[in-house]
FILUM-900245 format. One record per residue (C-alpha): residue in three letters; x, y, z. Coordinates in steps of 0.1 Angstrom, whole numbers, plus 5000, padded with zeros to 4 digits. Layout:
REC   code   east   north     up
REC    ALA      X       Y      Z
...
This chain:
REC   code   east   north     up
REC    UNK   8062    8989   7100
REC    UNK   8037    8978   7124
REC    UNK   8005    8974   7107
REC    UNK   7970    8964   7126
REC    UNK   7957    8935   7104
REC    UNK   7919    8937   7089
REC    UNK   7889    8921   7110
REC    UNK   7877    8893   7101
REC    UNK   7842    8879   7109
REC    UNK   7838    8854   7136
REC    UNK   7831    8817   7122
REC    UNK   7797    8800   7122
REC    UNK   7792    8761   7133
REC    UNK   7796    8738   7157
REC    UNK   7835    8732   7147
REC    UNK   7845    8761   7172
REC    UNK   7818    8751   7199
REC    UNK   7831    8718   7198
REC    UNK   7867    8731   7203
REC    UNK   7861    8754   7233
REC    UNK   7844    8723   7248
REC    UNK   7869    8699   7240
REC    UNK   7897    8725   7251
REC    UNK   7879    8732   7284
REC    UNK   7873    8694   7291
REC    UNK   7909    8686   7290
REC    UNK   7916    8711   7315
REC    UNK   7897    8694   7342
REC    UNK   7908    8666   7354
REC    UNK   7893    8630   7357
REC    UNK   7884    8610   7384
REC    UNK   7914    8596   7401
REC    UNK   7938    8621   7384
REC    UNK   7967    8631   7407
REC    UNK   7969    8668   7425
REC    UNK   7994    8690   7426
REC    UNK   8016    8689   7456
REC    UNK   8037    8718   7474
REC    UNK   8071    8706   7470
REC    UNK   8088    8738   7481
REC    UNK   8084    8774   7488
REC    UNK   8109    8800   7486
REC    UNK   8107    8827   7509
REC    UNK   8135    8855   7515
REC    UNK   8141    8896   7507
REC    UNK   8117    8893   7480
REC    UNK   8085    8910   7471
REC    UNK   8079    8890   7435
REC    UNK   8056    8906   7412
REC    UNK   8062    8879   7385
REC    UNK   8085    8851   7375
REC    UNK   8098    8833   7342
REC    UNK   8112    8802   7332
REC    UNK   8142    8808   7306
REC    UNK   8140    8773   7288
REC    UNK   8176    8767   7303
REC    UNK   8172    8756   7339
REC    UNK   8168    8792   7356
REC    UNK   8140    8812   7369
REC    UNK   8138    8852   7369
REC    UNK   8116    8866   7397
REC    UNK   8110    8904   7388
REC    UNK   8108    8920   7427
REC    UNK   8099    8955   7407
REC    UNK   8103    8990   7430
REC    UNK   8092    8971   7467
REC    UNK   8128    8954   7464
REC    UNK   8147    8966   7433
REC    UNK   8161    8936   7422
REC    UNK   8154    8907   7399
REC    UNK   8164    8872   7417
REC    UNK   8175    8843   7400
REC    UNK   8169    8803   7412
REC    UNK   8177    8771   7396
REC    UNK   8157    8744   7395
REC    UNK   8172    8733   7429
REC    UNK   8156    8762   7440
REC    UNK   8189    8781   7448
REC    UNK   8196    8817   7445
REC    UNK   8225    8817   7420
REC    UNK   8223    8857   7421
REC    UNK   8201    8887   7435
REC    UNK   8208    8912   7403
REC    UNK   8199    8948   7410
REC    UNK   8180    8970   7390
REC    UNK   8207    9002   7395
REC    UNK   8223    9008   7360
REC    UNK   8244    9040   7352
REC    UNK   8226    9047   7316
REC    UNK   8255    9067   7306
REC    UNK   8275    9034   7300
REC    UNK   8249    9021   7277
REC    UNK   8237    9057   7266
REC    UNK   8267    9075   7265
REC    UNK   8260    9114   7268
REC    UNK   8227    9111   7279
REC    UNK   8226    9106   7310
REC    UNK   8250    9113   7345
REC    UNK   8252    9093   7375
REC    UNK   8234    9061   7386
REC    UNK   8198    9052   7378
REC    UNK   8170    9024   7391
REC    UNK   8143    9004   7377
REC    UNK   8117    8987   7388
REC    UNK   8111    8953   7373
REC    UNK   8077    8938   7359
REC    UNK   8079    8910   7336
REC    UNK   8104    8888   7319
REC    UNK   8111    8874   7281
REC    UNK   8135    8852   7270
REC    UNK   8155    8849   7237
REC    UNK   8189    8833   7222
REC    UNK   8173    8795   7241
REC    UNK   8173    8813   7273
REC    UNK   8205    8829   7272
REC    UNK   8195    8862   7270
REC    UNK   8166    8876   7296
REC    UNK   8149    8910   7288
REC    UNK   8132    8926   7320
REC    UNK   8108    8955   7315
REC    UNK   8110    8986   7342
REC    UNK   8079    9001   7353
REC    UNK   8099    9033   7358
REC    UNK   8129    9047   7360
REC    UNK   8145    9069   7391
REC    UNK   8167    9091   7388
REC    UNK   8179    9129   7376
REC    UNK   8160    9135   7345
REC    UNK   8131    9112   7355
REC    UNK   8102    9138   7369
REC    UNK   8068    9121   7361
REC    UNK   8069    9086   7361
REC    UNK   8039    9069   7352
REC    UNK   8017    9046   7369
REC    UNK   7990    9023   7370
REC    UNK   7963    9056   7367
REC    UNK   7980    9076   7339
REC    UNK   7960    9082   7306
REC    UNK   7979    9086   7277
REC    UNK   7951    9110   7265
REC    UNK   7962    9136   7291
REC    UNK   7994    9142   7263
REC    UNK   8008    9168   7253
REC    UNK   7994    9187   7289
REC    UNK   8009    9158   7309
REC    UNK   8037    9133   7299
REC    UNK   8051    9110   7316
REC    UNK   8090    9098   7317
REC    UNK   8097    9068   7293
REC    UNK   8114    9037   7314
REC    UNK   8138    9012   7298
REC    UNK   8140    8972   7290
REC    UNK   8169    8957   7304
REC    UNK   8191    8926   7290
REC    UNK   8206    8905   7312
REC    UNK   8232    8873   7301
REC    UNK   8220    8844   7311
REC    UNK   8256    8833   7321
REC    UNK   8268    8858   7340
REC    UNK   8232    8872   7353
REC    UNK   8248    8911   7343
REC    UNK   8228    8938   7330
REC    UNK   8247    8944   7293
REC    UNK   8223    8969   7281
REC    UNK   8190    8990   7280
REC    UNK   8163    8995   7255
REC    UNK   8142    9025   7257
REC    UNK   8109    9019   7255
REC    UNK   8072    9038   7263
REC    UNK   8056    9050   7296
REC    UNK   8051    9022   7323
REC    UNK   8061    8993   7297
REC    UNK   8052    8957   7308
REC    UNK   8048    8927   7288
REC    UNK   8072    8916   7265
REC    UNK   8068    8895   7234
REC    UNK   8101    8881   7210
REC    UNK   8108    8867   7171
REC    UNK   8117    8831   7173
REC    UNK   8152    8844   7161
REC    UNK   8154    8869   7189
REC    UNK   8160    8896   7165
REC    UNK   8130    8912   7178
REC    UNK   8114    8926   7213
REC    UNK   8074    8940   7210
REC    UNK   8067    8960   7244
REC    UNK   8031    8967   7258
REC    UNK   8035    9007   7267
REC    UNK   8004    9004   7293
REC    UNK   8008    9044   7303
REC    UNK   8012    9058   7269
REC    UNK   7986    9034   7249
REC    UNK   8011    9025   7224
REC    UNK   8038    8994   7218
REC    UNK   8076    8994   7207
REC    UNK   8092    8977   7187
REC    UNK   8126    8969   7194
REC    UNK   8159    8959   7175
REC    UNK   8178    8934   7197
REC    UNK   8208    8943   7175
REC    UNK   8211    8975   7180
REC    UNK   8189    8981   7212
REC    UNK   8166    9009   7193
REC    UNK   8133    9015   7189
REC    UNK   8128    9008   7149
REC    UNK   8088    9018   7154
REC    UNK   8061    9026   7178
REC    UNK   8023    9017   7172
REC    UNK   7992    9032   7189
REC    UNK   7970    9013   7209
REC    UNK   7935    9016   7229
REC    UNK   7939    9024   7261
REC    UNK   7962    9004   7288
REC    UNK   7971    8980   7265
REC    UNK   7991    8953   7288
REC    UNK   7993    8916   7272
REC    UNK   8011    8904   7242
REC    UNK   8021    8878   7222
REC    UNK   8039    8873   7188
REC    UNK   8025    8845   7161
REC    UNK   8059    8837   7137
REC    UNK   8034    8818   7111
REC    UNK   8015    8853   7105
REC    UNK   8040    8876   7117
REC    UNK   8013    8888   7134
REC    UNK   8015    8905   7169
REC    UNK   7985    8905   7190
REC    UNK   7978    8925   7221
REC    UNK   7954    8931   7250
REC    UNK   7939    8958   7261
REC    UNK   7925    8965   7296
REC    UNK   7901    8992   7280
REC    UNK   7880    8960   7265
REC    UNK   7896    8952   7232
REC    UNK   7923    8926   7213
REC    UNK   7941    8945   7187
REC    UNK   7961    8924   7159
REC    UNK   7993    8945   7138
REC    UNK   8008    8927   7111
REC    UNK   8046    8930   7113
């Protein structure tokens, strides 16, 4: 169960001062250093609204609901594969669902040393999706308003094929995996909450509320800790 771990009381000293200073210092670069150069630019039926490196030579470019696909370039900078975001649930979700269905992708994660790729959809269309979030919706409108859930898709990294969906909240968006990839956290920005996902299995194995719009996340696999951010002002820690 996801837990949110006890506050702890900032440090006092110079030791942190020093490190934020040291830290920022290293960013900037000397006199002399060398500047980035435009090597290439790839241009094309694309509409990007983010992009991720897999750790195995390919980059996923998430073109969410202006293009309905999620594009796929090597480090050549060739398109091995435009992969749309049509699925028809009922093969993954057998009973559930009828007929074909679309995403729209946001952001990417990576598990398995890049061979797997989990892509978030900021909603789904479709029959049986009525009111699908968006960037406005407040979770705190419930149980007078809610809004459709959407679905994480897996793709292979071999064959660049959807192989399944994950349910997941309203308008999810940042992802965040175990080491062992046994695990998927999910930022639910329209329902202030994140999922927890079972890569085996593809379920959600528990759901923990957040402040509102909660959007960036990231797992620590020395604390088991997962820490998110939300846009309402606040970092919220759970132990896991």
């Amino acid at each position: 169960m996801i837990r949110r771990a006890p506050a702890r009381r900032p440090g006092r000293g110079g030791g942190i001062r020093a490190g934020v200073i040291l830290a920022i210092a290293l960013l900037i670069p000397g006199p002399g250093a060398p500047a980035m150069v435009l090597i290439h630019t790839i241009r094309g039926d694309i509409s990007p609204k983010s992009i991720g490196y897999s750790g195995a030579g390919l980059f996923f470019a998430q073109n969410m609901m202006y293009r309905h696909t999620v594009t796929v370039y090597d480090r050549d900078f060739r398109l091995l594969k435009t992969i749309p975001d049509r699925v028809e649930l009922s093969r993954f979700l057998p009973g559930a669902f009828s007929g074909w269905y679309r995403g729209a992708p946001v952001e990417v994660t990576f598990t398995d040393s890049g061979k797997t790729a989990w892509v978030s959809n900021y909603l789904m269309t479709g029959s049986g999706f009525s009111n699908p979030g968006n960037d406005t919706c407040d979770a705190m409108d419930a149980p007078h308003v809610k809004h459709d859930i959407s679905y994480v898709y897996r793709i292979d990294g071999r064959t660049l094929a959807i192989t399944g969906v994950a349910p997941a909240g309203s308008v999810p968006k940042y992802l965040a995996a175990t080491p062992d990839g046994g695990t998927l956290y999910v930022t639910n920005y329209g329902a202030d909450t994140i999922s927890k996902i079972s890569t085996a299995d593809m379920h959600v194995v528990d759901t923990a509320p957040t402040e509102h719009h909660p959007i960036g996340i990231t797992y620590d696999p020395v604390t088991h800790r997962v820490w998110v951010a939300c846009y309402s002002g606040s970092i919220m820690v759970f132990q896991d």
